[in-house]
KOLKOL-963075 format. One record per residue: residue number from 1; residue in one letter; x, y, z of N, C-alpha, C in turn. Coordinates in pm, whole numbers, m for minus. Layout:
N
[NUM,A,[X,Y,Z],[X,Y,Z],[X,Y,Z]]
...
END
This chain:
330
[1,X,[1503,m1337,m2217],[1450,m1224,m2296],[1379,m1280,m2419]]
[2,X,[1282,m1251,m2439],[1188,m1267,m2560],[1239,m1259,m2713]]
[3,X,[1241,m1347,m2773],[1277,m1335,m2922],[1254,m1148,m2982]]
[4,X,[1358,m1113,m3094],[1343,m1008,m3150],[1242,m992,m3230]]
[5,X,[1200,m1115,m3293],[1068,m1092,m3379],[936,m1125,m3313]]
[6,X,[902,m1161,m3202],[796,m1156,m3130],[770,m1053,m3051]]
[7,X,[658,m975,m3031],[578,m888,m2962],[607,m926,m2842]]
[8,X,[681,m776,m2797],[711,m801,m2639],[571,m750,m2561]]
[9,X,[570,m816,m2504],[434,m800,m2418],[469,m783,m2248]]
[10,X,[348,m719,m2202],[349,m672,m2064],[408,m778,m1948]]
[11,X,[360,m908,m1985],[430,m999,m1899],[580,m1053,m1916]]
[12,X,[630,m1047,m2072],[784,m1046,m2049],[834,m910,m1980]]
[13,X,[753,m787,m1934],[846,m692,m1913],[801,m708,m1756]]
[14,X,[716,m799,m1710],[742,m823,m1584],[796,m891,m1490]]
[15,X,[854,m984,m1617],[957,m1156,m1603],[1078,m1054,m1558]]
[16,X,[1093,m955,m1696],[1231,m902,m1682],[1298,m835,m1560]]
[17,X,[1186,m741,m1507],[1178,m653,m1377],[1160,m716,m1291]]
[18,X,[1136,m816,m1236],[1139,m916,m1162],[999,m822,m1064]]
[19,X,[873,m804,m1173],[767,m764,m1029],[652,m807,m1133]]
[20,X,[538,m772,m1051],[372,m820,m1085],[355,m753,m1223]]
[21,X,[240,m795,m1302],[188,m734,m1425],[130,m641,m1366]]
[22,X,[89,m579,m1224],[m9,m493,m1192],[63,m399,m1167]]
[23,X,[182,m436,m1092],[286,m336,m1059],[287,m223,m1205]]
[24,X,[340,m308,m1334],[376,m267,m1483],[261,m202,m1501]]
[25,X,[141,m233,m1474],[36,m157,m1507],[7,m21,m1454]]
[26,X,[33,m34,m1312],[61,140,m1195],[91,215,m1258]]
[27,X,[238,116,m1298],[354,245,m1349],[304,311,m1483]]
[28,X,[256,228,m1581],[250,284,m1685],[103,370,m1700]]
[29,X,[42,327,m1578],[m82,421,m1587],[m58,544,m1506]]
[30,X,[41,531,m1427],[74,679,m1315],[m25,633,m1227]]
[31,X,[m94,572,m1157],[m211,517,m1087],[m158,419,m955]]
[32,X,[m186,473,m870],[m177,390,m773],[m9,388,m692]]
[33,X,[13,287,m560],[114,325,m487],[208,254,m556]]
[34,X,[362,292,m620],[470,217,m630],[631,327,m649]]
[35,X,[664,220,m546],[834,238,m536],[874,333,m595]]
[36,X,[938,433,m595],[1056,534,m674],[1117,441,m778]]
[37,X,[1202,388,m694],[1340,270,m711],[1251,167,m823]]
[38,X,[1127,141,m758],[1021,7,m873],[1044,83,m990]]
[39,X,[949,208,m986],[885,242,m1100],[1008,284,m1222]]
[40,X,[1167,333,m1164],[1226,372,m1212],[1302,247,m1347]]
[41,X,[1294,100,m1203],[1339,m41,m1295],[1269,m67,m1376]]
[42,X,[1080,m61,m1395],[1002,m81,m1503],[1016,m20,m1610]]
[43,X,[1030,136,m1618],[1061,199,m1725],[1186,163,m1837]]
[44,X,[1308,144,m1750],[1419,75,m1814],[1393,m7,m1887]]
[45,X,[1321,m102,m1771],[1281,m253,m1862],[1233,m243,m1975]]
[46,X,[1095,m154,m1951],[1042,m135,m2054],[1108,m98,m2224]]
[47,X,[1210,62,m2197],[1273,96,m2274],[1385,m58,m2365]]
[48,X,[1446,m111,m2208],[1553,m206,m2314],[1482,m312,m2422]]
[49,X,[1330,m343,m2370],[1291,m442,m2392],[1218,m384,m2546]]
[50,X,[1203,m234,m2547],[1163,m159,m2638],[1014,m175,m2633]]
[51,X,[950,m172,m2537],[814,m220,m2495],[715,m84,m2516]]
[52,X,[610,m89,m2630],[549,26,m2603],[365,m55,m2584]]
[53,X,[332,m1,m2503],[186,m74,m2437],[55,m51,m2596]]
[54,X,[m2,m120,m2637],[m83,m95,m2730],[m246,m39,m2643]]
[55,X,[m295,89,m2684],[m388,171,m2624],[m474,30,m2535]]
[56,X,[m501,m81,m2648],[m679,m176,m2643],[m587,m251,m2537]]
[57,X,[m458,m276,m2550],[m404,m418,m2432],[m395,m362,m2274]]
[58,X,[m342,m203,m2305],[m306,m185,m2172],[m453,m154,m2095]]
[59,X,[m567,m69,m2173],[m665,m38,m2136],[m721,m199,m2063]]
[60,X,[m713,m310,m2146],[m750,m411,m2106],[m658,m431,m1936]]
[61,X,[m556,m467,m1929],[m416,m520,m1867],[m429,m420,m1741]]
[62,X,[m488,m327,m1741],[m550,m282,m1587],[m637,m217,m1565]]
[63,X,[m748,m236,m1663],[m882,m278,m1600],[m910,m174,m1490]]
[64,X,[m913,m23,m1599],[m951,76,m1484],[m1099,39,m1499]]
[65,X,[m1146,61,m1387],[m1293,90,m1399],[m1398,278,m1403]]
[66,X,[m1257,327,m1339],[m1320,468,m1303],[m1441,489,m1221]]
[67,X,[m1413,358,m1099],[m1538,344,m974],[m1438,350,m830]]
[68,X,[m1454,448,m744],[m1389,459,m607],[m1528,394,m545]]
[69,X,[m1454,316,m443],[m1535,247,m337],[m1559,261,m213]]
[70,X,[m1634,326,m171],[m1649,392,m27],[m1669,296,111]]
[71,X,[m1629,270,236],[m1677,216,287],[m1723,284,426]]
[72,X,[m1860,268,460],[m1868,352,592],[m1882,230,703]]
[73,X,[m1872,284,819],[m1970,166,939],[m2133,211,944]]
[74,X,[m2145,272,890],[m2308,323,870],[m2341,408,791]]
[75,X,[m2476,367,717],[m2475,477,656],[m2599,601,642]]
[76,X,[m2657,576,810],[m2734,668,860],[m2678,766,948]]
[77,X,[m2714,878,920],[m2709,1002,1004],[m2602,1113,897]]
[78,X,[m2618,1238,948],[m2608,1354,899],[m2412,1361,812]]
[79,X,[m2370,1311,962],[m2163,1272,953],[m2165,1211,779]]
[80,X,[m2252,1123,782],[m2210,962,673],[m2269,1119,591]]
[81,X,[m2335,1116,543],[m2444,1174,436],[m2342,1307,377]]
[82,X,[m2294,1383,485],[m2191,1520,432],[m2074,1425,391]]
[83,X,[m2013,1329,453],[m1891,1288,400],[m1906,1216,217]]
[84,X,[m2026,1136,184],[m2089,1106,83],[m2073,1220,11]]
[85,X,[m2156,1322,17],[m2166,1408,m16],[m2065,1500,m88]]
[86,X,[m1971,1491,m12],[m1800,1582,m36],[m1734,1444,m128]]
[87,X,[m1727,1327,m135],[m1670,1250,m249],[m1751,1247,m332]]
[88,X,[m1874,1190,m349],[m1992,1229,m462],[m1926,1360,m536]]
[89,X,[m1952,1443,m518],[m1892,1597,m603],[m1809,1617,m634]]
[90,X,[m1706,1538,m598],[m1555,1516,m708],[m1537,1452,m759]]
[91,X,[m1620,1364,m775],[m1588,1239,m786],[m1679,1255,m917]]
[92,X,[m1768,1272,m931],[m1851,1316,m1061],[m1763,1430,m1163]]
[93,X,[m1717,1571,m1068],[m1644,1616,m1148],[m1516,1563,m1255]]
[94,X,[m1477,1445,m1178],[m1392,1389,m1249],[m1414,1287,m1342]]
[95,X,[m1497,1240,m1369],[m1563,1159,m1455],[m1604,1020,m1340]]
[96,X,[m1557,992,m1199],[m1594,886,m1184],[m1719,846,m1075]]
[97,X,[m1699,723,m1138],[m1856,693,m989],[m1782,625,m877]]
[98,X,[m1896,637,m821],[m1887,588,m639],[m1957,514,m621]]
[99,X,[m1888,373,m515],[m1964,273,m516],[m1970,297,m344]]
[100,X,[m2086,245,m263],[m2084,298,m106],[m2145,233,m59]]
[101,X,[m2090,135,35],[m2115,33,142],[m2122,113,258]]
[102,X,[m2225,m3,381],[m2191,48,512],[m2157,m94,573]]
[103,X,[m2068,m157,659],[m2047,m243,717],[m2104,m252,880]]
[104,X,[m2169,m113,928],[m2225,m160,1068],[m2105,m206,1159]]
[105,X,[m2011,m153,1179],[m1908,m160,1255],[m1906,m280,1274]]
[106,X,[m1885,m395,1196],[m1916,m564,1199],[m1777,m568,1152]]
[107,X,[m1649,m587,1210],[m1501,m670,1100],[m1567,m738,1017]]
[108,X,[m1599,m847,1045],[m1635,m956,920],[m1696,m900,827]]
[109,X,[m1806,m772,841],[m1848,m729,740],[m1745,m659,638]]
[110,X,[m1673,m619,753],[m1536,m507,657],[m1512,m659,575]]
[111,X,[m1468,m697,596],[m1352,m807,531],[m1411,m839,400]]
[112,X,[m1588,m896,417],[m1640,m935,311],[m1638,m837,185]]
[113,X,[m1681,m702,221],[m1649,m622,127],[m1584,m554,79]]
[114,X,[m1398,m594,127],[m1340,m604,113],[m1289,m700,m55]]
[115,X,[m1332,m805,19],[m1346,m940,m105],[m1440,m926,m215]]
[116,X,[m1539,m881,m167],[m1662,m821,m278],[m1612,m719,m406]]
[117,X,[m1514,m613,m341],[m1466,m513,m459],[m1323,m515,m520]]
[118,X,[m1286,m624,m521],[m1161,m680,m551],[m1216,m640,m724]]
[119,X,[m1171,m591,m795],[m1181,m585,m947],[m1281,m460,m1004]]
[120,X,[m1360,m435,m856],[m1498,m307,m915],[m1448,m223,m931]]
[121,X,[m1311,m188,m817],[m1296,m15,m823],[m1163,0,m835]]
[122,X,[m1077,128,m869],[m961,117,m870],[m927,176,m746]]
[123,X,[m976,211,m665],[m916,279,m500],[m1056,217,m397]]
[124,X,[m990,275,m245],[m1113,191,m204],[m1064,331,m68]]
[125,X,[m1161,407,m44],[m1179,481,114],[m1241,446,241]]
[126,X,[m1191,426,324],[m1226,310,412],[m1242,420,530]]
[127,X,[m1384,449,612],[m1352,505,720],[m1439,400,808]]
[128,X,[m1304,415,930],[m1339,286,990],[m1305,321,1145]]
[129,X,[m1452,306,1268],[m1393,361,1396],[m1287,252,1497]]
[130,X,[m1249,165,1375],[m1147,49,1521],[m1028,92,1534]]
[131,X,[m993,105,1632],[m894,183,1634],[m746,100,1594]]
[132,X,[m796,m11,1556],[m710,m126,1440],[m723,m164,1318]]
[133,X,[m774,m35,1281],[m801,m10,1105],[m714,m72,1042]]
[134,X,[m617,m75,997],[m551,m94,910],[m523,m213,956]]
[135,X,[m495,m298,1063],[m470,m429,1053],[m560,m523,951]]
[136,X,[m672,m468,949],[m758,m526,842],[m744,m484,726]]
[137,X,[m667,m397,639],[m624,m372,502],[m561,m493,468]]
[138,X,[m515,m559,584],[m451,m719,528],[m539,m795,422]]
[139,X,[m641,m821,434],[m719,m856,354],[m722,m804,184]]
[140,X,[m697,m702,191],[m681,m619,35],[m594,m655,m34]]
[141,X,[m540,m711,m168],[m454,m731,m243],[m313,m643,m198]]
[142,X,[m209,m681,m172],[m102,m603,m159],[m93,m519,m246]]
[143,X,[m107,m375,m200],[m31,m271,m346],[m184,m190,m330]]
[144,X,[m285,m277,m318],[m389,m183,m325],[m403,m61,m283]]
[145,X,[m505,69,m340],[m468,205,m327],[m585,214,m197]]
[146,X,[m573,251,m89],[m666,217,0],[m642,406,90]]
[147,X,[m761,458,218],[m725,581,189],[m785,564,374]]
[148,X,[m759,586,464],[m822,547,560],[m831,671,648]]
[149,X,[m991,743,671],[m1055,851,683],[m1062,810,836]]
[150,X,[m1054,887,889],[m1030,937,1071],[m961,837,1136]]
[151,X,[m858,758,1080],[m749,703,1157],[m656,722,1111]]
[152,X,[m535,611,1136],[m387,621,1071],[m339,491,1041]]
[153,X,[m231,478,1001],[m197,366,1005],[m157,293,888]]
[154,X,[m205,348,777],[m179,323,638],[m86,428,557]]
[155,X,[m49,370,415],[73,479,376],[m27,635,364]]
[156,X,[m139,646,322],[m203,780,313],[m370,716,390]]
[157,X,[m337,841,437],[m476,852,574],[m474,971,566]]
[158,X,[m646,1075,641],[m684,1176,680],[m781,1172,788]]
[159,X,[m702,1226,894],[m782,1229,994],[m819,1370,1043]]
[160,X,[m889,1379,1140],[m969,1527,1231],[m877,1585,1338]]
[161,X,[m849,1647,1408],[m810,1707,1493],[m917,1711,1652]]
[162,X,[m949,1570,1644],[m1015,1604,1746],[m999,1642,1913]]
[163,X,[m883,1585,1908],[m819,1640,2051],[m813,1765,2075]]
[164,X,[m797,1835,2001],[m780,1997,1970],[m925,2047,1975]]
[165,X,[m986,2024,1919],[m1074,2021,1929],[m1214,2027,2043]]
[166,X,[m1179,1928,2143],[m1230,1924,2217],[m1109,1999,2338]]
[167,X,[m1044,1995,2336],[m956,2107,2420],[m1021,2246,2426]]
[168,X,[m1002,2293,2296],[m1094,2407,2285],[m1209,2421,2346]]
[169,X,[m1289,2321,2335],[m1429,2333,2380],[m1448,2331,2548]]
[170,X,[m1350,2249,2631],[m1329,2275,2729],[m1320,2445,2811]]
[171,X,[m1201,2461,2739],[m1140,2607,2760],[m1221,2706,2755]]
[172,X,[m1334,2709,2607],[m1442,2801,2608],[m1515,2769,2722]]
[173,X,[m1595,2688,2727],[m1689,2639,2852],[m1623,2725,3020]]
[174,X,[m1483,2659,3035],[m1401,2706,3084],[m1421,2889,3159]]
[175,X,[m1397,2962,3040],[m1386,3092,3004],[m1531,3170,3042]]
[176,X,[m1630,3082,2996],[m1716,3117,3101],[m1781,3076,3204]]
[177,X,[m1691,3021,3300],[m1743,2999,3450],[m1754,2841,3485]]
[178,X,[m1764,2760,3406],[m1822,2660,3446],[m1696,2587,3475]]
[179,X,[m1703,2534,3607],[m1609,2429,3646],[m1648,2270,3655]]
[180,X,[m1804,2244,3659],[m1853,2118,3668],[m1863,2075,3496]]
[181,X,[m1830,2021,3434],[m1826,2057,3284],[m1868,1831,3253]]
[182,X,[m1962,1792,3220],[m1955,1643,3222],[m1929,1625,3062]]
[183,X,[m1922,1562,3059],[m1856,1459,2913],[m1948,1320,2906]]
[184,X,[m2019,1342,2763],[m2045,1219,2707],[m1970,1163,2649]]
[185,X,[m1926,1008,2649],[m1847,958,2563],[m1914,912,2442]]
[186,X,[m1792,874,2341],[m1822,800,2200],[m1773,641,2265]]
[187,X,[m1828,544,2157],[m1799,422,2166],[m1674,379,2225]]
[188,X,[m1619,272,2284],[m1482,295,2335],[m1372,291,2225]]
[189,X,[m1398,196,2139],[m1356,123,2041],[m1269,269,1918]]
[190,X,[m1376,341,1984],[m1388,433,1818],[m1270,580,1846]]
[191,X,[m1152,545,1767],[m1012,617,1724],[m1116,732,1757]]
[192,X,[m1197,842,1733],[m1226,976,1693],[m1283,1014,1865]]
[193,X,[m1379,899,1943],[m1405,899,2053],[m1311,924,2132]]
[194,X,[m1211,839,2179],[m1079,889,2248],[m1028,982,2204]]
[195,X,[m986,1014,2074],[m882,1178,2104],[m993,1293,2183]]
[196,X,[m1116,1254,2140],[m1235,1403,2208],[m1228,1375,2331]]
[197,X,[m1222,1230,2373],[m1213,1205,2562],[m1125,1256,2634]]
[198,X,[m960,1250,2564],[m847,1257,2610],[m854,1435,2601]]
[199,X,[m883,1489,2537],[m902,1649,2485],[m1005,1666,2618]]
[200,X,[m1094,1653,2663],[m1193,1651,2777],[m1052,1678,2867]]
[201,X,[m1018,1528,2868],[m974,1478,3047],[m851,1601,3101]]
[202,X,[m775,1641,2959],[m675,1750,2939],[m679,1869,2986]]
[203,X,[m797,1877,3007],[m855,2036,2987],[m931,2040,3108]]
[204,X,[m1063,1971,3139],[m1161,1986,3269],[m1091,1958,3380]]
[205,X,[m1092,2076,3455],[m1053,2086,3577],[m1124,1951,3675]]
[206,X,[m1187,1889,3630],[m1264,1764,3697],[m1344,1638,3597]]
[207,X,[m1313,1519,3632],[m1361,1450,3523],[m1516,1421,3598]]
[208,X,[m1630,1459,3470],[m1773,1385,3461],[m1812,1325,3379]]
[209,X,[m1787,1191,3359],[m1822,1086,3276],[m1940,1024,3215]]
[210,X,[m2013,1006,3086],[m2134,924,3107],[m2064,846,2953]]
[211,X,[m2118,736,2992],[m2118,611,2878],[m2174,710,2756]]
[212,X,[m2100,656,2604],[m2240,744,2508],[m2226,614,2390]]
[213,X,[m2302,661,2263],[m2195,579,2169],[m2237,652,2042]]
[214,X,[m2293,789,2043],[m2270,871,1965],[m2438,889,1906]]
[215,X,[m2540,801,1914],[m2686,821,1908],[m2739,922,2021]]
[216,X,[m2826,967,1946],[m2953,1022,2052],[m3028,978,2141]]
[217,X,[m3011,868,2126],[m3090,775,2231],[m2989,763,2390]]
[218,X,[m2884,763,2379],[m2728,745,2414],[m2744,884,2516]]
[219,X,[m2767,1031,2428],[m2731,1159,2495],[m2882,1131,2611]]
[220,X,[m2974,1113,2537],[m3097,1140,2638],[m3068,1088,2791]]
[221,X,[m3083,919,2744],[m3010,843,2919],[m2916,922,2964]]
[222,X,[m2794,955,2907],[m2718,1022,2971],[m2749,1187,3049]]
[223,X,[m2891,1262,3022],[m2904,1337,3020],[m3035,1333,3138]]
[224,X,[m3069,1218,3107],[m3163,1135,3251],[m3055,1158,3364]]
[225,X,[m2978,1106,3350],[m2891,1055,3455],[m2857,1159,3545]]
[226,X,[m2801,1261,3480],[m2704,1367,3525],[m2776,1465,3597]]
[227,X,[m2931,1425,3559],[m3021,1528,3642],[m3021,1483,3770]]
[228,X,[m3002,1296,3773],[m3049,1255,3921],[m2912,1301,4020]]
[229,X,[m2778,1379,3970],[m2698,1379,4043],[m2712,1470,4165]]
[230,X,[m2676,1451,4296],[m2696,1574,4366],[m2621,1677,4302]]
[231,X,[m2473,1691,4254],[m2419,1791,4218],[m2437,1775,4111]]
[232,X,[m2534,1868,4057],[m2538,1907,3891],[m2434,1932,3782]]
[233,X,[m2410,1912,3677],[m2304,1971,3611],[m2384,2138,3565]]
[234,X,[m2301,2186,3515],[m2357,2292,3474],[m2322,2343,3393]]
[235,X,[m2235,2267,3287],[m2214,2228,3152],[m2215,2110,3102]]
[236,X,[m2250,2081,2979],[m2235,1912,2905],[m2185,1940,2809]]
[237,X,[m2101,1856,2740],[m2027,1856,2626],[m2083,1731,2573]]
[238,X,[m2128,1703,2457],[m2124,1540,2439],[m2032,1558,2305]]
[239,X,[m1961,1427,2295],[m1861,1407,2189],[m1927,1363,2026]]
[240,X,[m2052,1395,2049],[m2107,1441,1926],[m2227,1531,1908]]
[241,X,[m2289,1538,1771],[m2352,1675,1792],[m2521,1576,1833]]
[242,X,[m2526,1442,1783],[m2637,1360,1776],[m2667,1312,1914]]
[243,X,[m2568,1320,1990],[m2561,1283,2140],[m2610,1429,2258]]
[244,X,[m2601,1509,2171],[m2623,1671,2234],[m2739,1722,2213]]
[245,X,[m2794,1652,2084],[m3001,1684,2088],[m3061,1610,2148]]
[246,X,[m2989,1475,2179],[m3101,1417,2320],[m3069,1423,2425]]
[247,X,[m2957,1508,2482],[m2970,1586,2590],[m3035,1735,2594]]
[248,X,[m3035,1742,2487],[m3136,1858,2466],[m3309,1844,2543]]
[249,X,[m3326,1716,2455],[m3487,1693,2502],[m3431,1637,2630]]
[250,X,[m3404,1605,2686],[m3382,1476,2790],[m3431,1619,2875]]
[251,X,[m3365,1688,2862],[m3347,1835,2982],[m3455,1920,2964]]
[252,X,[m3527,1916,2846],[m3631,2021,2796],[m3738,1929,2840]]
[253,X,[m3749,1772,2869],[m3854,1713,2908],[m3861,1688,3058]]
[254,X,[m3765,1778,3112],[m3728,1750,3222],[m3755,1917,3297]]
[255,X,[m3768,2030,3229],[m3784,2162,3268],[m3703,2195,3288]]
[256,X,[m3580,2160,3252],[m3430,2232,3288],[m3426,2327,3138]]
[257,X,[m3347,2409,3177],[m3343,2510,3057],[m3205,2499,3019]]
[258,X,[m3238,2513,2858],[m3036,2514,2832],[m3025,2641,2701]]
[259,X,[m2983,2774,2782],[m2864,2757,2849],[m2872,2817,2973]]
[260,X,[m3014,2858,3020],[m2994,2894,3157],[m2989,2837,3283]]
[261,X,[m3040,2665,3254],[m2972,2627,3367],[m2880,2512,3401]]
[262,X,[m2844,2444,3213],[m2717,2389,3203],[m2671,2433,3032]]
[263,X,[m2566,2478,3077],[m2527,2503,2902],[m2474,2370,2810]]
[264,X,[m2500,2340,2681],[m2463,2267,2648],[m2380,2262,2517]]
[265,X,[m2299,2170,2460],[m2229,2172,2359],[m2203,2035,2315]]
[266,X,[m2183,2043,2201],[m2168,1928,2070],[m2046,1910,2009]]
[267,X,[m2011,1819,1909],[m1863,1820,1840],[m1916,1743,1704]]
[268,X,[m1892,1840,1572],[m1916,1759,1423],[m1971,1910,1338]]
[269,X,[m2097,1970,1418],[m2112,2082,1358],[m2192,2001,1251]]
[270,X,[m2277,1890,1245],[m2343,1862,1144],[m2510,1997,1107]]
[271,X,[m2523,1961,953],[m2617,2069,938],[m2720,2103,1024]]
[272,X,[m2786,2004,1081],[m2928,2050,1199],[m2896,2110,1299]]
[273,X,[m2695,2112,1308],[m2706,2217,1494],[m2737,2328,1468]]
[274,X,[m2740,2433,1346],[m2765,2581,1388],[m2932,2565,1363]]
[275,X,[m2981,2473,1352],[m3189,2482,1326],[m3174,2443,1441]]
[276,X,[m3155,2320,1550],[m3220,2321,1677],[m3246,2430,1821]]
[277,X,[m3323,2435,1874],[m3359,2562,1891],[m3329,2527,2058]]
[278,X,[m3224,2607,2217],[m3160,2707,2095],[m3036,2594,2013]]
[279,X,[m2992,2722,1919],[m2861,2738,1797],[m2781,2631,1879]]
[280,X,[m2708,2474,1877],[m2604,2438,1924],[m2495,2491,1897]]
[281,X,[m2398,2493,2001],[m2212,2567,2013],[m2181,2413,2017]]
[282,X,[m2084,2423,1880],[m2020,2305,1899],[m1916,2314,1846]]
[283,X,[m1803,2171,1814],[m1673,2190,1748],[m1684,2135,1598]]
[284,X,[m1658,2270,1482],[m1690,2212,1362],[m1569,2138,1251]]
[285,X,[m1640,2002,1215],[m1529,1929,1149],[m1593,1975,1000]]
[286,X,[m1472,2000,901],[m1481,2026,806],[m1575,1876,713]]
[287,X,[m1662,1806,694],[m1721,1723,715],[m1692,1711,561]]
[288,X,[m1767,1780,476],[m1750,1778,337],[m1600,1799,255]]
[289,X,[m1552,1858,314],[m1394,1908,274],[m1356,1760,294]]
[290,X,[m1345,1729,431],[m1294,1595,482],[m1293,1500,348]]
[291,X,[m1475,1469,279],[m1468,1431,186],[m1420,1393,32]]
[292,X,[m1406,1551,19],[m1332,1565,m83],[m1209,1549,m87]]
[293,X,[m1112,1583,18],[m961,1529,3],[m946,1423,40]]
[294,X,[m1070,1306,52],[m1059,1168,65],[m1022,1144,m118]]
[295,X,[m1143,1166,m186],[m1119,1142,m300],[m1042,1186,m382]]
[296,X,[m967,1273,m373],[m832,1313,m406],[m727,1313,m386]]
[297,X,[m701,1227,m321],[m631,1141,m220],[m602,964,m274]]
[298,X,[m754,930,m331],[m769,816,m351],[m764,800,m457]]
[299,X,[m685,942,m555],[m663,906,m734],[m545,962,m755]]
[300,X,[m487,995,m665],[m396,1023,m612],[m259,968,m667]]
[301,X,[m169,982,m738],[7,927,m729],[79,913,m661]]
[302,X,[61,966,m523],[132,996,m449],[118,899,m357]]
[303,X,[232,813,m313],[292,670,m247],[239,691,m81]]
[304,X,[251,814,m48],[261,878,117],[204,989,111]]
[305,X,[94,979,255],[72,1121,248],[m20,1113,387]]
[306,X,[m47,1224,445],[m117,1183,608],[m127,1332,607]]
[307,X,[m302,1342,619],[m364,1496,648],[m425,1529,749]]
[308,X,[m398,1576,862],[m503,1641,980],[m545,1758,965]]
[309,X,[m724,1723,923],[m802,1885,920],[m790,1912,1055]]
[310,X,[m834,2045,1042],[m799,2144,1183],[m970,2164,1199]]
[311,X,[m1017,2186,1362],[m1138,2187,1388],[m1144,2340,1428]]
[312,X,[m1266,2406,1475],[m1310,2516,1493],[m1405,2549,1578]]
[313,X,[m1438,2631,1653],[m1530,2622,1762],[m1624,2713,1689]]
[314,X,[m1769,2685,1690],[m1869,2738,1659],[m1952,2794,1736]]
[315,X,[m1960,2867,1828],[m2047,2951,1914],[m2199,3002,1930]]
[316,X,[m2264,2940,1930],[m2440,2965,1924],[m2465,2974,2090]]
[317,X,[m2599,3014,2085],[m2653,3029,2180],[m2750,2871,2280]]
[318,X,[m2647,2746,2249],[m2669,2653,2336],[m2546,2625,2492]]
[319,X,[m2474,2741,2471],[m2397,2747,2568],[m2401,2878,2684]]
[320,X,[m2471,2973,2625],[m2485,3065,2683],[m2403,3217,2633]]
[321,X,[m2366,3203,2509],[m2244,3270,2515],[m2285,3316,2397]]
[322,X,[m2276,3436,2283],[m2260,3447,2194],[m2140,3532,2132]]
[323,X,[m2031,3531,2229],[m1924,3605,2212],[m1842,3510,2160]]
[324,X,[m1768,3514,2001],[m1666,3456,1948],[m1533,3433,1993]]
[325,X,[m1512,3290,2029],[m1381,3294,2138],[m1289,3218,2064]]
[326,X,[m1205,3269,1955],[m1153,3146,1860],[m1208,3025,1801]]
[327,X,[m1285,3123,1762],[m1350,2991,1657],[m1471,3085,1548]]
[328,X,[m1581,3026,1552],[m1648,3108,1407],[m1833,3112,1472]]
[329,X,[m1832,3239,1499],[m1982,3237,1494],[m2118,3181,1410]]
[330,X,[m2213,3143,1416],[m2281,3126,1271],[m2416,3078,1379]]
END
């Protein structure tokens, strides 16, 4: 224990507690993940040691920055831009900035910028489609406040409901008539792709498969393809909404009509499905919301926490249907 006439400082009260200066810093900032049982021994310490933090040392001693660090695998298309979008706006409301990488679904890229924001930000939101997300949080300083958007696996995550989701969308399709119902896939790799596959395979009275990986370029071939079949489908679902406008053209360059002579449907509900003409029916993910309880989440006190938004079926006239079947017209 430190002499009575010397200034007890943050690192004898972390000698004493037997944990990190960063730990001492959490606690005394309310910031970030630690122990019940920890935070309860620091305070003691603190008290026996009679430790009170001086405003300029502690401000120094953990080095908030008031910068959350975003990480996407891309950061083109409509998904990235609303999810931006929904942390941007709280994230300002609250006084802080946003720092926003895309890694290109590259690990090594994760990792590097990983290493890159070690000190920039005080939280870091990581949405990431491997479906071994979090094995790579290894890389992050232990303790770090980390927030991992459409998987699991970490102490606080928020993911989609996409199985449900695409269940639904089955069932509607379903409901009206169609028994040949094909399925584009998402990447294999990608956590959000499988629950919409497995939600498909659950539900369609018959599996029709096409490779996708969530581009437009992806729906079109696939939309080539399905024409050359002798047995037509006579619904498509693709497991996104970007994979469902180039089956759109694929079929409109092809003289097939949709929805009169294959109906089609999407999953994301990003802004351009109710402008493409017709209106896409698809399954809508709260995209911006999603956002925002990322970043509130990621300033968060709270040690544990795991959120599944709930999805919604959106009904336009790319399916044939404009009758509301549990879910939300628009």
């Amino acid at each position: 224990m430190p002499d009575s006439h010397d200034r007890v400082t943050i690192k004898d009260v972390a000698a004493q507690a037997g944990v990190s200066v960063a730990t001492i810093s959490r606690v005394l900032n309310g910031k970030g993940p630690v122990r019940e049982a920890t935070s309860r021994r620091v305070i003691e310490t603190c008290q026996a040691l009679r430790f009170t933090p001086h405003g300029v040392a502690r401000s120094l001693s953990i080095r908030r920055t008031h910068t959350i660090g975003l990480l996407l695998p891309d950061l083109h298309g409509e998904f990235f831009s609303e999810v931006i979008r929904g942390i941007d706006a709280e994230a300002r409301r609250s006084g802080y900035h946003l720092l926003v990488s895309g890694f290109h679904s590259d690990r090594q890229e994760m990792i590097a910028v990983f290493r890159a924001v070690r000190g920039r930000v005080d939280s870091l939101i990581v949405m990431s489609p491997d479906r071994e997300a979090s094995a790579l949080c290894a890389y992050l300083p232990a303790g770090f406040p980390i927030v991992l958007l459409n998987n699991t696996g970490v102490s606080r995550d928020i993911s989609i409901d996409n199985y449900g989701g695409a269940e639904a969308m089955v069932r509607h399709l379903r409901a009206l008539g169609h028994t040949r119902i094909a399925f584009i896939k998402g990447p294999d790799q990608n956590a959000d792709a499988a629950e919409r596959l497995r939600g498909y395979r659950d539900t369609s009275p018959q599996a029709i498969e096409f490779d996708g990986n969530f581009s437009e370029e992806a729906g079109y071939d696939a939309g080539i393809r399905m024409l050359s079949m002798t047995q037509k489908p006579t619904a498509v679902f693709a497991a996104n909404d970007a994979m469902a406008f180039g089956v759109m053209i694929a079929l409109r360059d092809s003289g097939v009509r949709v929805p009169h002579d294959i109906a089609l449907a999407g999953f994301d509900d990003i802004p351009t499905a109710r402008y493409v003409t017709p209106p896409l029916t698809t399954v809508k993910v709260p995209i911006a919301e999603l956002g925002r309880r990322a970043f509130d989440l990621a300033i968060s006190d709270e040690e544990q926490r795991h959120e599944v938004l709930q999805t919604t079926l959106v009904i336009r006239e790319s399916c044939g249907s404009t009758i509301l079947r549990g879910g939300t017209k628009s």
